[in-house]
Structures are given as structure tokens and as C-alpha cells.
N, C-alpha and C positions, 0 to 999 in steps of 0.2 A: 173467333167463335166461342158461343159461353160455354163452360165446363162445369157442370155440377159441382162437381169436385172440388171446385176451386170458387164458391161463390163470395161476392162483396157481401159484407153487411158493417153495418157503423156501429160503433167503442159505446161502449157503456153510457159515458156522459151525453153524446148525441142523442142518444135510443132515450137515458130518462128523459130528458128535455121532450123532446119530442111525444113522448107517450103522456108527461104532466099537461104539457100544452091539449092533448088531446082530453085526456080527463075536464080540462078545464072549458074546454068546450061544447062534449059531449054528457060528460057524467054518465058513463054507461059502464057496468060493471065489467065489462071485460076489460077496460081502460086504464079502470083501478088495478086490475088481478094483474097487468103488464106493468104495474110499475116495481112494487115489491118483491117479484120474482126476479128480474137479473139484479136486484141485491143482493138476496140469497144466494145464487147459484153462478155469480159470473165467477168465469176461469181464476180473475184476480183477486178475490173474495172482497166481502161487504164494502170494508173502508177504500179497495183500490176504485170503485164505481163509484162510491161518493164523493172522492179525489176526482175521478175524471170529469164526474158531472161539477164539481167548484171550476172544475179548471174552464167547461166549458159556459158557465157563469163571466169568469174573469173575462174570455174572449168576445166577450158580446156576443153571442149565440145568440138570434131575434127568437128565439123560443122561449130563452130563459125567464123574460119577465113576467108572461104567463105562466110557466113552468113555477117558478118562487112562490107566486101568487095562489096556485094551486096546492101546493105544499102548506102555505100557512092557513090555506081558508080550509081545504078539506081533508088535510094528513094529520094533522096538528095531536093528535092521540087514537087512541083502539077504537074509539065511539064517536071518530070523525066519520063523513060521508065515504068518503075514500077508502078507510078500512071496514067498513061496513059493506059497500057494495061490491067490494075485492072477496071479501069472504059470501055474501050471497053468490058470486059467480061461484067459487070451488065448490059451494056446497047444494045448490039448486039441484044438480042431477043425480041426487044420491037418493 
């Protein structure tokens, strides 16, 4: 039986993978706002989720190549698409 308490959720490198691939197919700024937050804020801090996320590079993770792909075309600096529509999400409801 499930337990609140005790819920699944996937490692950092899964979750970026996954959320870039989403970015990369969406472009919706909540897309973007999920990716630079569990860099920020995971338990293992910045560098340990960007280790997790190479590692799951290394392992062929079929997300990753869109994931990459997404990182160079719209993370690539502050006045990429990516950090622009990351910050229109935090900041639209103020």
C-alpha cells in the first residue's frame, strides 16, 4: 500500500534529463523555472546534480540527447531562452 511518507521520486540527474528534454519540447516557462531550481536547492548541492546529471549522460539515458541539445541551444547564458522564460515564470505573478 502507498505511504505518503515514504514516497518514490528520481536522483537529480534523472529529474534534469527529463525536465531539459521537456524544455526542449515544450518551451514553456515552467519547464525552464524546473530546471535551475533542483540545482540550487538539491540536498547534495549544485556540483552533486550536475555529477548526477553527467553520470546519467555517461549511461545513455535516451533523454540525454535532447536534454544536451537543450542546454547548448537555450541555456547557453542569462539572455538564453531558457533563463528568460525561467525568470518570466517567478516573476509574472508579482
Amino acid at each position: 500500500m502507498w505511504d505518503p511518507r515514504h514516497a518514490r521520486s528520481c536522483g537529480a540527474g534523472p529529474f534534469l534529463a527529463l525536465k531539459l528534454r521537456a524544455f526542449y519540447s515544450h518551451q514553456q516557462p515552467k519547464d525552464a523555472f524546473d530546471i535551475p531550481y533542483p540545482l540550487l536547492h538539491y540536498d547534495g548541492g549544485t556540483h552533486a546534480a550536475v555529477t548526477a546529471f553527467a553520470e546519467e549522460v555517461g549511461l545513455g539515458n535516451p533523454a540525454c540527447p535532447d536534454a544536451l541539445q537543450t542546454l547548448h541551444e537555450h541555456f547557453a547564458n542569462e539572455n538564453a531562452p531558457g533563463p528568460v522564460k525561467s525568470s518570466h515564470f517567478c516573476y509574472a505573478s508579482r
